[in-house]
MARSE-670055 format. One line per field, with one value per residue (C-alpha): residue in three letters; x, y, z. Coordinates in Angstrom, 3 decimals, decimal comma. Example, Ala and Ser with C-alpha at 12.3 -4.5 7.8 and 13.67 -1.06 7.14 Angstrom:
<nodes>
type c(ala_ser)
px c(12,300_13,670)
py c(-4,500_-1,060)
pz c(7,800_7,140)
</nodes>
This chain:
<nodes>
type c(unk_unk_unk_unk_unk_unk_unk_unk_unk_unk_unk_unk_unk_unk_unk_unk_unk_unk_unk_unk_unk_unk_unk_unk_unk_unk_unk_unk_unk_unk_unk_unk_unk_unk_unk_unk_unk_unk_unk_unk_unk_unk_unk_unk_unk_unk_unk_unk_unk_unk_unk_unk_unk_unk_unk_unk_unk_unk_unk_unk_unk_unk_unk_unk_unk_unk_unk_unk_unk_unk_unk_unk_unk_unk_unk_unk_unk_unk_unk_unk_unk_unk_unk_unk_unk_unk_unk_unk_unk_unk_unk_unk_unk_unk_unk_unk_unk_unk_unk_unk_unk_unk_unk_unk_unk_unk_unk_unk_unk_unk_unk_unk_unk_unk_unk_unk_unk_unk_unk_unk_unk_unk_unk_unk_unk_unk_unk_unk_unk_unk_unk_unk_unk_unk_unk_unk_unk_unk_unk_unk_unk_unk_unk_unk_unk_unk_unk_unk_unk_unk_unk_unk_unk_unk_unk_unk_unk_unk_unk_unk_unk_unk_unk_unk_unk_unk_unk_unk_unk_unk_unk_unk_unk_unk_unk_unk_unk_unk_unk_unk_unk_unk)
px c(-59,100_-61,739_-62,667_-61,174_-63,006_-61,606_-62,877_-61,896_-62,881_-62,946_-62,695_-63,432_-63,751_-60,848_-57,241_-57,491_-61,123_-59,123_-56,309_-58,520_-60,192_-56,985_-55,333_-58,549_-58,005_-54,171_-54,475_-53,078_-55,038_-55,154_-57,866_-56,177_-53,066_-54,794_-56,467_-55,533_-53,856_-56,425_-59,671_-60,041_-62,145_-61,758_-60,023_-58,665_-55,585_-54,295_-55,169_-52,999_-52,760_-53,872_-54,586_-55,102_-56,066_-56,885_-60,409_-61,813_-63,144_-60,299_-61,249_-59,292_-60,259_-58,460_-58,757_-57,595_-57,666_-57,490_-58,496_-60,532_-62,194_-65,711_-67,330_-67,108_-70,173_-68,529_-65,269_-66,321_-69,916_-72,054_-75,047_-76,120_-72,709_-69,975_-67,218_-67,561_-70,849_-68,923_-65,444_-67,883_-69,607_-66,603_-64,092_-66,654_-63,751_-61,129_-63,059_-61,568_-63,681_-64,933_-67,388_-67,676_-70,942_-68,983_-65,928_-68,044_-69,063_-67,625_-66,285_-68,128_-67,061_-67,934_-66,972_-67,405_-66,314_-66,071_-65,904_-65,313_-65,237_-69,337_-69,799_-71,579_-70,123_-71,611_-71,685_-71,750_-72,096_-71,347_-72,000_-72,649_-72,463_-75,191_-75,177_-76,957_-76,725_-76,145_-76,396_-75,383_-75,385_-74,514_-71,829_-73,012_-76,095_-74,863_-72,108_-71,464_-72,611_-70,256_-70,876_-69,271_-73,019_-73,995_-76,254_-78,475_-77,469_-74,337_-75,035_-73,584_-73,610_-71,062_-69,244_-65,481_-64,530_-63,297_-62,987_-65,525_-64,525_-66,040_-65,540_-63,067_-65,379_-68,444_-69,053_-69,615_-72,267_-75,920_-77,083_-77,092_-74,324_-71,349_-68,463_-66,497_-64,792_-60,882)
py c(53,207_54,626_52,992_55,610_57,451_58,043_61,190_63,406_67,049_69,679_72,980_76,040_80,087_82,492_81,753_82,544_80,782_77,441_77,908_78,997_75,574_73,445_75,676_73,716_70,531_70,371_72,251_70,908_71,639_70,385_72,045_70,791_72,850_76,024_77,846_76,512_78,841_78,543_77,164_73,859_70,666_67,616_64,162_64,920_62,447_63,224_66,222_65,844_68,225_66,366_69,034_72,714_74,356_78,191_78,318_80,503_82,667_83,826_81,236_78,564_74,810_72,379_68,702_67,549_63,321_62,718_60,305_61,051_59,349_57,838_59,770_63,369_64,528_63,388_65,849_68,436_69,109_70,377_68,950_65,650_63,459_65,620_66,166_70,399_70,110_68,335_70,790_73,855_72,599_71,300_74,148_77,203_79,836_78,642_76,817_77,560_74,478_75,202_73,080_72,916_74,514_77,908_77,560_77,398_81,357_82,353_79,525_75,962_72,813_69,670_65,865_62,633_60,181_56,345_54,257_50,567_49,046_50,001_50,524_53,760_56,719_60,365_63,229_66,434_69,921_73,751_76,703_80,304_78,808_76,644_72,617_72,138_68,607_65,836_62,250_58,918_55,547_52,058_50,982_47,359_49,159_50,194_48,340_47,157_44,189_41,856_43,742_47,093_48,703_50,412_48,885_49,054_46,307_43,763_40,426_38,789_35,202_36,175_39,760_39,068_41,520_43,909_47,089_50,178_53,859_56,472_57,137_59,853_60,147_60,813_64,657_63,022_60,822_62,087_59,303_57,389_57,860_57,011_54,208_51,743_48,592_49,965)
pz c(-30,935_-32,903_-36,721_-39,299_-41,738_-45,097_-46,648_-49,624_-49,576_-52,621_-51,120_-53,656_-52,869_-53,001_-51,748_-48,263_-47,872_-48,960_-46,402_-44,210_-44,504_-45,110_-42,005_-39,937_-40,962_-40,096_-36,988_-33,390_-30,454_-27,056_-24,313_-21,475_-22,199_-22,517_-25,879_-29,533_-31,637_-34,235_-35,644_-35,956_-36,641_-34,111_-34,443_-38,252_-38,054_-41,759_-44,374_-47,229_-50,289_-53,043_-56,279_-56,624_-59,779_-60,514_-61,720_-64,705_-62,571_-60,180_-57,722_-56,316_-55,857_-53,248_-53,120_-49,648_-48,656_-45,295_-42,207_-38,926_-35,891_-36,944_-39,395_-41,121_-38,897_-36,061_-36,505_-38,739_-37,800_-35,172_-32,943_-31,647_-30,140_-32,048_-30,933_-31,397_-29,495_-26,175_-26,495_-26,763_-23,534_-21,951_-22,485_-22,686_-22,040_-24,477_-26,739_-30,474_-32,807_-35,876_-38,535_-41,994_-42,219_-40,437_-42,596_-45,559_-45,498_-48,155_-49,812_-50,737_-49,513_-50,558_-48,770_-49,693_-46,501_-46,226_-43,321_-43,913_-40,546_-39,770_-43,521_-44,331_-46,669_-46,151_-48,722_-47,635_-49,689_-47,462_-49,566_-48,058_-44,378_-44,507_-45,182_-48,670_-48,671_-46,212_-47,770_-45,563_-47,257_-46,063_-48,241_-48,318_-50,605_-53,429_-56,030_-59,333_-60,622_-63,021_-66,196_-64,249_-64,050_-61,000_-58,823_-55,819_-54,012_-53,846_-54,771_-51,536_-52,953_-55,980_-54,492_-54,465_-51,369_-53,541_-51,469_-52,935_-52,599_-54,424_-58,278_-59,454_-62,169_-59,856_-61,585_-64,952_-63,670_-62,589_-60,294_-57,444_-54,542_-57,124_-55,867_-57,852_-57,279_-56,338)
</nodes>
C-alpha cells in the first residue's frame, strides 16, 4: 500500500480549463482493459470539490482536496520514476496520461501536497504549460514555535506531535513554505 499524499490544488483559467483539470483528477482508467476514455493523472484516490468562485475578470477559480499514491510528482508529473513516464512506455498505443504541466496551457494551476508518513510537502505552480515553480520541503523543517511564530526548525525536545498542514492563510503571508499547527 503506498503512503498517501494529501494535496490541495487551486485551479484558475476559464470554465472548461477547470473541468478540464478536475475531469483529470476524477478520471478512471485501467490499461489493461483497453484505452481510457479520457485524460488523466495516475494514482489520484480522491478529488473533492472544495470552492469555486467567479473571478473579476470572467475567470473561474477551483479549489480541489484530494489524496494520491506518494507524492504530487509522482501522479501528476512527468520524468524520472512517475508514474506517466512508465504508462507512456508501457502502453505506447493506448496510452491517454496527462500532467499538470500539459493541463496547465491555458489555465494556471497551483498545488500544495503533504505527505506525513516520509514527511516532505511539495509546492507546485503551472501557468501557460510550463512548471514555474517546484518547491519540496521536509516537513520536520519548518514549524511554529510556542509563541505561534513561524520557524525554521521544530524544537524536538518540547514539540507536542501536533500534526502541521499548510496555512489557509498562506496568500497573506510573504515567506517561508507556510504550515500551521492543525
Amino acid at each position: 500500500m503506498p503512503n498517501y499524499c494529501n494535496y490541495e490544488m487551486r485551479i484558475r483559467g476559464s470554465r472548461e480549463s477547470v473541468d478540464r483539470v478536475l475531469a483529470c483528477l476524477m478520471a478512471d482508467y485501467n490499461y489493461y482493459e483497453g484505452k481510457p476514455s479520457h485524460k488523466h493523472f495516475f494514482r489520484v484516490f480522491e478529488a473533492r470539490n472544495w470552492d469555486e468562485w467567479k473571478n473579476g475578470d470572467g475567470t473561474f477559480t477551483k479549489t480541489v482536496c484530494g489524496s494520491c499514491a506518494w507524492s504530487v510528482y509522482m501522479c501528476m508529473c512527468s520524468g524520472g520514476l512517475t508514474y506517466y513516464d512508465r504508462a507512456k512506455g508501457e502502453h505506447p498505443e493506448t496510452f491517454m496520461g496527462t500532467t499538470l504541466a500539459e493541463q496547465s496551457k491555458d489555465c494556471e494551476i497551483e498545488v500544495f501536497s503533504e505527505e506525513t508518513g516520509v514527511g516532505f510537502g511539495e509546492h507546485y505552480i503551472f501557468k501557460g504549460g510550463e512548471c514555474q515553480c517546484d518547491d519540496t520541503v521536509d516537513v520536520q523543517s519548518a514549524g511554529y514555535d510556542g509563541s505561534g511564530n513561524a520557524t525554521a526548525d521544530i524544537d524536538w525536545s518540547t514539540y507536542d506531535g501536533d500534526i502541521l498542514c499548510l496555512d489557509p492563510h498562506r496568500e497573506d503571508q510573504t515567506d517561508g513554505y507556510l504550515w500551521e499547527i492543525c
